[in-house]
N, C-alpha and C positions, 0 to 999 in steps of 0.2 A: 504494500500500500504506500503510493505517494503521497505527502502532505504538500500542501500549498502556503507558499512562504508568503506574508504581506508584512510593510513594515508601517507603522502608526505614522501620522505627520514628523511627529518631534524626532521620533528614530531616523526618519527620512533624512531629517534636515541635518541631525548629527553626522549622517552617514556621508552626506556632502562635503563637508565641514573636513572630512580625516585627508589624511596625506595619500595620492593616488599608490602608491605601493600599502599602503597599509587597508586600502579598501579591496584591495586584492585580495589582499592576505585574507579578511574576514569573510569576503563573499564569498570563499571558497568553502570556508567555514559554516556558512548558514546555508550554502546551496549544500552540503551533506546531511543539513538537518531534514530535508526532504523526504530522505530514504530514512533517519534513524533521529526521533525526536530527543531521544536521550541519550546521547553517547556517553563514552567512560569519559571522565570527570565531571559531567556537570552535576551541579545541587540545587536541590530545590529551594526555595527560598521561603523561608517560615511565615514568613507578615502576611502572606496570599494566598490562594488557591490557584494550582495549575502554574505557578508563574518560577521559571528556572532561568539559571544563572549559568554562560559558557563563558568558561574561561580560554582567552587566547592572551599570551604574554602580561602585559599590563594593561590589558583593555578587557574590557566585559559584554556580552553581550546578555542584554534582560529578552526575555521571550515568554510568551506563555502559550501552552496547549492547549488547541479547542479538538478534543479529541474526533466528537460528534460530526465535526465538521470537517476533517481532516483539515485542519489550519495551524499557523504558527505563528503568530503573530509578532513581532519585534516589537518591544515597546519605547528602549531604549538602547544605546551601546555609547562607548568612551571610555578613556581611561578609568583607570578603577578609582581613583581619587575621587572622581565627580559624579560616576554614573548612581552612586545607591542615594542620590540627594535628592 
């Protein structure tokens, strides 16, 4: 089963914002989330439902699973200093 990746405004516009070698690097990352919504490292994140956390380097990517719906929603991503704010 594929999931269908969409990313919210604000993740969008973060996503814009990164260095083009480092939007490589993540997209490659989130187009795998397609085929495997939970890869080996990520954690879920306690304050939500559904809503997980991938870690690449020192950037994070926030996501949550709409199972029902086969979706993936990106909520936000950035460095890890600023993304949990």
């Amino acid at each position: 089963m594929r999931y269908r990746i969409e990313f919210s405004p604000r993740a969008e516009l973060q996503f814009k914002k990164l260095p083009k070698e480092l939007q490589i690097r993540l997209k490659h990352r989130i187009d795998t989330l397609a085929e495997n919504p939970f890869p080996r490292g990520v954690k879920k994140l306690s304050a939500e439902e559904n809503i997980y956390r991938l870690r690449i380097g020192d950037y994070r990517i926030i996501y949550q699973v709409q199972g029902n719906a086969l979706l993936i929603l990106i909520l936000k991503l950035g460095h890890r200093k600023n993304v949990y704010r």
